[in-house]
PDB file of N, CA, C and O in Angstrom:
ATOM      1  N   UNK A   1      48.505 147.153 126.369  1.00  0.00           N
ATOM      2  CA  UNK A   1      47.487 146.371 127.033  1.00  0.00           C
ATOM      3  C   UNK A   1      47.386 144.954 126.521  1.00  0.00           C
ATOM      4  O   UNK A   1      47.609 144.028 127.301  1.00  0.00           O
ATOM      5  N   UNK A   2      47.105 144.753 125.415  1.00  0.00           N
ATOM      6  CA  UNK A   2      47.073 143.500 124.683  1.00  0.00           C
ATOM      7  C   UNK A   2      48.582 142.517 124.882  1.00  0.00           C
ATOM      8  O   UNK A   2      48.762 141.502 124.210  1.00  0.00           O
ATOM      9  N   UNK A   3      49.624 143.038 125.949  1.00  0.00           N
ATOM     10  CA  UNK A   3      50.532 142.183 125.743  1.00  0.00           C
ATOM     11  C   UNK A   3      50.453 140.877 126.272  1.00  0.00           C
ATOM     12  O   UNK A   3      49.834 140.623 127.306  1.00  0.00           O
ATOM     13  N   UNK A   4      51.298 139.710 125.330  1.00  0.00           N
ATOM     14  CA  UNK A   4      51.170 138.048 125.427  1.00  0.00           C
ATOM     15  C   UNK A   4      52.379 137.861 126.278  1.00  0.00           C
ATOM     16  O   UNK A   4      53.378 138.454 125.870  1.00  0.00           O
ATOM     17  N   UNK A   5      52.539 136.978 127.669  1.00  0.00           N
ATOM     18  CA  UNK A   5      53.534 136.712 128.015  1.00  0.00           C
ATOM     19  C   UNK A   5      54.248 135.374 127.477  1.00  0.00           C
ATOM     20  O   UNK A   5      53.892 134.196 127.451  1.00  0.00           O
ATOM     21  N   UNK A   6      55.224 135.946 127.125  1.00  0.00           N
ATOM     22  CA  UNK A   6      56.056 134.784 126.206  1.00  0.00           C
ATOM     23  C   UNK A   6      56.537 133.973 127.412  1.00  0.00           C
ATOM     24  O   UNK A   6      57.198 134.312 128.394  1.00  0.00           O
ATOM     25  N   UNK A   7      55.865 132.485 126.945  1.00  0.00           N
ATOM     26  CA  UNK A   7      56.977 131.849 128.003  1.00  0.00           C
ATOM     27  C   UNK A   7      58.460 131.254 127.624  1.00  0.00           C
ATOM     28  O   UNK A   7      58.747 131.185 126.429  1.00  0.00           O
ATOM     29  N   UNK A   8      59.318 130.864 128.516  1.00  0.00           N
ATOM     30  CA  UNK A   8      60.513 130.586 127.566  1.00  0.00           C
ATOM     31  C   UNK A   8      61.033 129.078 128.490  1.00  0.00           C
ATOM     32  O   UNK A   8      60.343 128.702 129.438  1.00  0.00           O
ATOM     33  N   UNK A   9      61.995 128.496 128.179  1.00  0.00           N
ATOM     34  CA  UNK A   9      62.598 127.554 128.133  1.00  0.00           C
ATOM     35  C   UNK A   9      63.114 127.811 129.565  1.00  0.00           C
ATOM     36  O   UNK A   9      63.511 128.972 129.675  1.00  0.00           O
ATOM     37  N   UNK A  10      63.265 126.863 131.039  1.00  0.00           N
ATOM     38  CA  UNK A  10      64.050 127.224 131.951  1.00  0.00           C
ATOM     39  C   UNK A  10      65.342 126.983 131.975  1.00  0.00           C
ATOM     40  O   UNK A  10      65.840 127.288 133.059  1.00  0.00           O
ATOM     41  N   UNK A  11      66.130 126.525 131.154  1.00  0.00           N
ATOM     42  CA  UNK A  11      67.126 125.828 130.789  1.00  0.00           C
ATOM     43  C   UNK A  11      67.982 126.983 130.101  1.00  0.00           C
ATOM     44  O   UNK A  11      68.913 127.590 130.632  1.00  0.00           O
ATOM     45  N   UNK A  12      67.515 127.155 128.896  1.00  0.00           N
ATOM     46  CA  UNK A  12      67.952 128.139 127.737  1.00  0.00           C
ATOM     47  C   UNK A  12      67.512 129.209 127.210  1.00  0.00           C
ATOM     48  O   UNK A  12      67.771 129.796 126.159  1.00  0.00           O
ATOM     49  N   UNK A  13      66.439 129.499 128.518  1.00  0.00           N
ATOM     50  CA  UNK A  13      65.769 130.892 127.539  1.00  0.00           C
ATOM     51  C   UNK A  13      65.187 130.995 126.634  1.00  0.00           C
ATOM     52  O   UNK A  13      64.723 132.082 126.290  1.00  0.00           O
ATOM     53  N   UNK A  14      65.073 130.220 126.159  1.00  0.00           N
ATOM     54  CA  UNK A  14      64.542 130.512 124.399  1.00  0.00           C
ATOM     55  C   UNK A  14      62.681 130.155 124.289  1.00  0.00           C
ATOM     56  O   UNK A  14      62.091 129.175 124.745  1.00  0.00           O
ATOM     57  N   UNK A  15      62.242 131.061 123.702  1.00  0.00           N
ATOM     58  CA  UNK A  15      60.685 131.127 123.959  1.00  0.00           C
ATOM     59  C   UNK A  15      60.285 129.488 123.620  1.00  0.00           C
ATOM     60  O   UNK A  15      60.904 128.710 122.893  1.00  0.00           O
ATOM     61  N   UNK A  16      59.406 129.317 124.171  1.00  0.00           N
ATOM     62  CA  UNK A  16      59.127 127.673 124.223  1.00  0.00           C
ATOM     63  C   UNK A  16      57.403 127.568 124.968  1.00  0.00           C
ATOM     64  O   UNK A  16      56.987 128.440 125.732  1.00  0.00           O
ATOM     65  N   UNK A  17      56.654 126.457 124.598  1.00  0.00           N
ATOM     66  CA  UNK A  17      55.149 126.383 124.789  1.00  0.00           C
ATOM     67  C   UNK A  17      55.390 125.540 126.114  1.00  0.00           C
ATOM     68  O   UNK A  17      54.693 125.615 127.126  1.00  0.00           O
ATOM     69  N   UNK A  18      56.449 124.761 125.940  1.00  0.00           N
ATOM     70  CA  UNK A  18      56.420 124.246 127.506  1.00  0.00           C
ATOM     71  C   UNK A  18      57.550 124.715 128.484  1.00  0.00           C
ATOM     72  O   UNK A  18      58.249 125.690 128.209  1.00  0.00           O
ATOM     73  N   UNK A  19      57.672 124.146 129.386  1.00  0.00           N
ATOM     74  CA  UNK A  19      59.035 124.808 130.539  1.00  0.00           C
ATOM     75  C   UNK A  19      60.237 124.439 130.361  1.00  0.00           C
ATOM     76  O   UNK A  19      61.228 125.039 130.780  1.00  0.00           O
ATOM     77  N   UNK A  20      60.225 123.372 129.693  1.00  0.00           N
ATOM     78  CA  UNK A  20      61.517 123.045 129.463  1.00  0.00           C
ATOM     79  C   UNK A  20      61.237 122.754 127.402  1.00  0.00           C
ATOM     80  O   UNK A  20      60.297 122.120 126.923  1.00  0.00           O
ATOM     81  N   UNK A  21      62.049 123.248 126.824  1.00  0.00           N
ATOM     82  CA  UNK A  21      62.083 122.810 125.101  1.00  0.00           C
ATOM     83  C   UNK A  21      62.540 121.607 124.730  1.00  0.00           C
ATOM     84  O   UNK A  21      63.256 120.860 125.396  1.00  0.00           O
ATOM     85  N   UNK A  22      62.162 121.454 123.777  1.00  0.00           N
ATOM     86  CA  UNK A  22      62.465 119.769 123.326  1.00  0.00           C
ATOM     87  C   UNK A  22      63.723 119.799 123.175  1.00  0.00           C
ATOM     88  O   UNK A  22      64.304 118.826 123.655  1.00  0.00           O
ATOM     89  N   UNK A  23      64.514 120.760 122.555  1.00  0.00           N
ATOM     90  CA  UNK A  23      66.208 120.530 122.422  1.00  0.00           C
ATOM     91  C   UNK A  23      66.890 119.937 123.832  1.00  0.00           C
ATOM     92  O   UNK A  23      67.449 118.871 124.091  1.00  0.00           O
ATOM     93  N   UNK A  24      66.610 121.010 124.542  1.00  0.00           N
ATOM     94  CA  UNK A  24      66.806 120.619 126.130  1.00  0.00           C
ATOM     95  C   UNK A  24      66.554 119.579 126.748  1.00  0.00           C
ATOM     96  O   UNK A  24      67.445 119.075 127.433  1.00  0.00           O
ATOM     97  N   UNK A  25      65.419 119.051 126.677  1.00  0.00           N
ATOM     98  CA  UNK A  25      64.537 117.913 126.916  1.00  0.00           C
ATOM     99  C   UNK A  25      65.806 116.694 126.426  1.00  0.00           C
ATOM    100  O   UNK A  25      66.465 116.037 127.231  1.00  0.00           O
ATOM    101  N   UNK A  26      65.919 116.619 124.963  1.00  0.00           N
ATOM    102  CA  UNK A  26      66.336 115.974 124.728  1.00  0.00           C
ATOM    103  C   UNK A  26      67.887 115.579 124.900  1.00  0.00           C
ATOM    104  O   UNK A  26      68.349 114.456 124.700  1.00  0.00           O
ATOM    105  N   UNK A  27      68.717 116.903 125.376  1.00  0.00           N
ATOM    106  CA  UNK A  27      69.783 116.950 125.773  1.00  0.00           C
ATOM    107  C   UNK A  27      69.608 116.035 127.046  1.00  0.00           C
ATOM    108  O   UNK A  27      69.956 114.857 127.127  1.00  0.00           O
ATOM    109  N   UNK A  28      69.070 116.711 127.917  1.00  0.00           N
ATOM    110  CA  UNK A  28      69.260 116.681 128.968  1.00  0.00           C
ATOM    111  C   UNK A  28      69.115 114.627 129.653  1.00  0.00           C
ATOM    112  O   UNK A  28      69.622 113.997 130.581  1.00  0.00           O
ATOM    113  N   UNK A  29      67.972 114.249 128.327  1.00  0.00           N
ATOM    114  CA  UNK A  29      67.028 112.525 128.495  1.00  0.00           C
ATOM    115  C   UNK A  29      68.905 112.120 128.311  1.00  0.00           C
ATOM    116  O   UNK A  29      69.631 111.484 129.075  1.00  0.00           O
ATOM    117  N   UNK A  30      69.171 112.686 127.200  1.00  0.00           N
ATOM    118  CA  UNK A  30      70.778 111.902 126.174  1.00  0.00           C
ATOM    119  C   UNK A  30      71.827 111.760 127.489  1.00  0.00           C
ATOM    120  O   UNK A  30      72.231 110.663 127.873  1.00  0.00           O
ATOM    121  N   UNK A  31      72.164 112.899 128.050  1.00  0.00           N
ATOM    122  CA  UNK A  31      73.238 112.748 129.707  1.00  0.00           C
ATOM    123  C   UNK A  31      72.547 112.021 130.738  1.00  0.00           C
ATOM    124  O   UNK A  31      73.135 112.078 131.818  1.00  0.00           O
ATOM    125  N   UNK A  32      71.443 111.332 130.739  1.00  0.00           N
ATOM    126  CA  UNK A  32      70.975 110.661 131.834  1.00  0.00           C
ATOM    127  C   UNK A  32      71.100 109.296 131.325  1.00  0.00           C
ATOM    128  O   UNK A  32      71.109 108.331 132.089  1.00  0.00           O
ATOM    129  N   UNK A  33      71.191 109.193 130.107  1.00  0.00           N
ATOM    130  CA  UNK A  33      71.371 107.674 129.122  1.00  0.00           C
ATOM    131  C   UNK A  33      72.559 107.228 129.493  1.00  0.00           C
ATOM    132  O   UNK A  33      72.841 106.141 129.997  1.00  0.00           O
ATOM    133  N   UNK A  34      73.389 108.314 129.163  1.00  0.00           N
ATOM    134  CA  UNK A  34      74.791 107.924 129.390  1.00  0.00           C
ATOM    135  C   UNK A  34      75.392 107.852 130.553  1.00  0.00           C
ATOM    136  O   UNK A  34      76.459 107.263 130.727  1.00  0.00           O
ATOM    137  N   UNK A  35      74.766 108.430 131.405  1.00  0.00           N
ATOM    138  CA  UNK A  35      75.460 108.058 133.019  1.00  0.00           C
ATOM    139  C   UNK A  35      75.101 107.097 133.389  1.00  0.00           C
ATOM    140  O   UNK A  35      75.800 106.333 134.055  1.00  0.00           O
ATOM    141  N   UNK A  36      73.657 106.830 132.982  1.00  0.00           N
ATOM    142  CA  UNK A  36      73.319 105.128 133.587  1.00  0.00           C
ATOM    143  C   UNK A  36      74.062 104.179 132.916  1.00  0.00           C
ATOM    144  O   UNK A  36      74.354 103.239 133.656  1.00  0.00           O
ATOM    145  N   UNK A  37      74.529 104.063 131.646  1.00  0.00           N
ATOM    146  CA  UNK A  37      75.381 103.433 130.995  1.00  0.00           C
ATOM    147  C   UNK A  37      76.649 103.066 131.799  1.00  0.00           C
ATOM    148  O   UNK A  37      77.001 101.935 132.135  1.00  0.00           O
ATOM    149  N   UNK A  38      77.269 104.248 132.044  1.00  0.00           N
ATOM    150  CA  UNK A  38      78.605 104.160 132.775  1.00  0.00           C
ATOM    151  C   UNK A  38      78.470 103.774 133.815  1.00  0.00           C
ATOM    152  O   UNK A  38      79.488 103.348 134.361  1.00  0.00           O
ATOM    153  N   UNK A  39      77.133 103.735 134.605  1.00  0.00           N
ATOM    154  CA  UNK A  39      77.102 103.244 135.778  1.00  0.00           C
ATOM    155  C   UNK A  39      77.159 101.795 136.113  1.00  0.00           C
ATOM    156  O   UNK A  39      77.820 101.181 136.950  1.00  0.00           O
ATOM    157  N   UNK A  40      76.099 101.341 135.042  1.00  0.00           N
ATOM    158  CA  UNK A  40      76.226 100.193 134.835  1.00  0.00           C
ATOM    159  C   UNK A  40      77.285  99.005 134.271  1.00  0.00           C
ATOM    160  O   UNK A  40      77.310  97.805 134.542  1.00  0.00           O
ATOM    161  N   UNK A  41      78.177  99.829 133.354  1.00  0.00           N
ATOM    162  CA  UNK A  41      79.329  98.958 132.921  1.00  0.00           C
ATOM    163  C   UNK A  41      79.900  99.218 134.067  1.00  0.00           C
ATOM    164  O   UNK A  41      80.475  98.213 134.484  1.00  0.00           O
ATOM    165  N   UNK A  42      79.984 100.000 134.671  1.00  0.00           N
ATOM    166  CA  UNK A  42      81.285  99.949 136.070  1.00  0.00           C
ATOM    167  C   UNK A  42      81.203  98.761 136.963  1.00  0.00           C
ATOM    168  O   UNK A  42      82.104  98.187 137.575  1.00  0.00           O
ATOM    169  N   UNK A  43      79.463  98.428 136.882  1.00  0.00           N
ATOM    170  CA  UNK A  43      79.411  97.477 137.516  1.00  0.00           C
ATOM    171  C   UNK A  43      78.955  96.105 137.629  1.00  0.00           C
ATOM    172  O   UNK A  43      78.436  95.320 138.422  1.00  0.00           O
ATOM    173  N   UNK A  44      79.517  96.225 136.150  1.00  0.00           N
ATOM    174  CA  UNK A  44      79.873  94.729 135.055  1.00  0.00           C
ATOM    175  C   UNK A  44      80.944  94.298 135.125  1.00  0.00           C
ATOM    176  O   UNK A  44      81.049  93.145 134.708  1.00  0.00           O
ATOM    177  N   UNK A  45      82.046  94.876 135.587  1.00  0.00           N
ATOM    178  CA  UNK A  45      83.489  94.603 135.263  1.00  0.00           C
ATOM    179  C   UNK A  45      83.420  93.037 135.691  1.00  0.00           C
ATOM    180  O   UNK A  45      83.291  92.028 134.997  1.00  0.00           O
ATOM    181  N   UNK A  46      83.545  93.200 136.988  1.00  0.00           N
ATOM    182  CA  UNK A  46      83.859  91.696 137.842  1.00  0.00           C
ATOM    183  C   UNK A  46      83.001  90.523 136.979  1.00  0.00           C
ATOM    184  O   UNK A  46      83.560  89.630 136.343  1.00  0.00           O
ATOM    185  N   UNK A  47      81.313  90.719 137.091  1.00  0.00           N
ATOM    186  CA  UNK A  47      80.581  89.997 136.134  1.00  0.00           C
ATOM    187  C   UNK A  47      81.135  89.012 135.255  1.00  0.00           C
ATOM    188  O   UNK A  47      81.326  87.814 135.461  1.00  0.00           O
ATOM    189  N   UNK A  48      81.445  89.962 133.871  1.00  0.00           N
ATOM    190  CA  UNK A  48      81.925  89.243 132.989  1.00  0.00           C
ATOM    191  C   UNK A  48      83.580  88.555 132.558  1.00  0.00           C
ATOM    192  O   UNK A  48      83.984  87.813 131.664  1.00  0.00           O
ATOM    193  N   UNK A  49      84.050  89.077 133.420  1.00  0.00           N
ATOM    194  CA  UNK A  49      85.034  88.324 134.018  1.00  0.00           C
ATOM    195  C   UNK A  49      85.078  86.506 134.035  1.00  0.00           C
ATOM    196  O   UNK A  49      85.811  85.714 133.443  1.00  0.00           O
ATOM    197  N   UNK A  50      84.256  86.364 134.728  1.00  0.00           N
ATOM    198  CA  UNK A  50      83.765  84.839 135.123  1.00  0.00           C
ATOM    199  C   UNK A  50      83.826  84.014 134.350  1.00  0.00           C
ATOM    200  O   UNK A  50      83.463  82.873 134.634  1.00  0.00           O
TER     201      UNK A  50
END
């Protein structure tokens, strides 16, 4: 009767207080850094050229 529903991570499963865990969280912020990065040097090339 007394049971607590554990919530967990939607990502990784792993029991967690919010929906997504900070590991994840932070994975996930780190691959959005870097694609905008690449996005953006791609479209520097010509730019600095000049």
């Amino acid at each position: 009767m007394g049971e607590e529903k554990v919530e967990k991570c939607m990502i990784c499963g792993k029991p967690s207080k919010t929906t997504i865990c900070r590991a994840c969280e932070d994975k996930i912020r780190g691959e959005a850094v870097e694609k905008k990065i690449r996005r953006e040097k791609a479209g520097r090339i010509d730019k600095e050229k000049k």
